[in-house]
C-alpha positions in Angstrom: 0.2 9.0 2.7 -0.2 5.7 0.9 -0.3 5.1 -3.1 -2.7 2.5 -4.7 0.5 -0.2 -5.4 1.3 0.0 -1.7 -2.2 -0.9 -1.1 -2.2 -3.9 -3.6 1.1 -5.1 -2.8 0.4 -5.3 1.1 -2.5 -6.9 0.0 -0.6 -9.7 -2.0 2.2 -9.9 1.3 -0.8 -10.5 3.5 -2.4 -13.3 1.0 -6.0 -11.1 1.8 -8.7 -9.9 -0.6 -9.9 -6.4 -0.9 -12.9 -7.9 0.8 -11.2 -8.2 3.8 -9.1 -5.5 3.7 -12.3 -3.5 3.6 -13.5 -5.7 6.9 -10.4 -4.9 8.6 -10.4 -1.2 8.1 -14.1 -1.3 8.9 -15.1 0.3 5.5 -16.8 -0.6 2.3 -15.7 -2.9 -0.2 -16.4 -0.5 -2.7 -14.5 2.4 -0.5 -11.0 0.3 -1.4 -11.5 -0.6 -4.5 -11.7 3.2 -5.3 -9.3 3.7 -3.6 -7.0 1.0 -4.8 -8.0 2.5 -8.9 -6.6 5.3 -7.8 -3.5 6.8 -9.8 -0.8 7.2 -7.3 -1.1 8.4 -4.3 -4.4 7.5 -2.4 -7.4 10.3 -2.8 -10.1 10.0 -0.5 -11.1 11.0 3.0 -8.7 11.5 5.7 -10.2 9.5 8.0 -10.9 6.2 5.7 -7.1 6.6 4.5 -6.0 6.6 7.9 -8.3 3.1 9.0 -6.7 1.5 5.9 -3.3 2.2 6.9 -3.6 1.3 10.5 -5.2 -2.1 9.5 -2.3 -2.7 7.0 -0.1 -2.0 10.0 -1.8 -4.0 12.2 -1.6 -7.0 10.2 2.1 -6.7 9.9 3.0 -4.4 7.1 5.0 -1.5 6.9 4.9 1.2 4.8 7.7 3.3 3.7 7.1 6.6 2.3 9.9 7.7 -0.4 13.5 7.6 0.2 12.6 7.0 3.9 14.4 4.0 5.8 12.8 1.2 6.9 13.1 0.8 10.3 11.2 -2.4 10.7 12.9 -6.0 10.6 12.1 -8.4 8.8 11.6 -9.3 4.8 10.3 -7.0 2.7 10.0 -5.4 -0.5 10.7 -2.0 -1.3 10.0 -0.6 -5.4 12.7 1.9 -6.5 13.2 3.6 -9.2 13.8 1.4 -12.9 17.8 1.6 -14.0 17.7 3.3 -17.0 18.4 1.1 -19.8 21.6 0.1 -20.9 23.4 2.5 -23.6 23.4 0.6 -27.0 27.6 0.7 -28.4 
């Protein structure tokens, strides 16, 4: 559904805290910082997941799940997967 960088980096686009994060998905502060120490993708309950993404989306952000197109407009970032590194000759 949503990993812990997503969280953090639509945090960072937004310029907000995870204090208001938390206000804005109506949960506890220490409900998203859980959440956000989490490795990967996002474990906790449905319904707390859910309020967290529809706040992020409310504010402005869209989240793309894996090799799915944006469909948004707008500037963005997207993280891909690292080129491996260069072959030594």
């Amino acid at each position: 559904m949503i990993t812990s960088a997503q969280m953090r980096a639509a945090r960072a686009l937004l310029g907000i805290d995870q204090k208001t994060l938390a206000e804005r998905a109506g949960l506890s502060l220490p409900t998203i910082q859980r959440m956000e120490a989490s490795v990967g993708q996002v474990r906790g309950v449905v319904e707390s997941l859910t309020r967290v993404v529809a706040a992020l989306e409310a504010s402005g952000v869209e989240l793309i799940g894996e090799g799915a197109p944006s469909l948004g407009a707008g500037r963005g970032v997207r993280l891909r997967d690292p080129a491996p590194p260069p072959g030594r000759g």
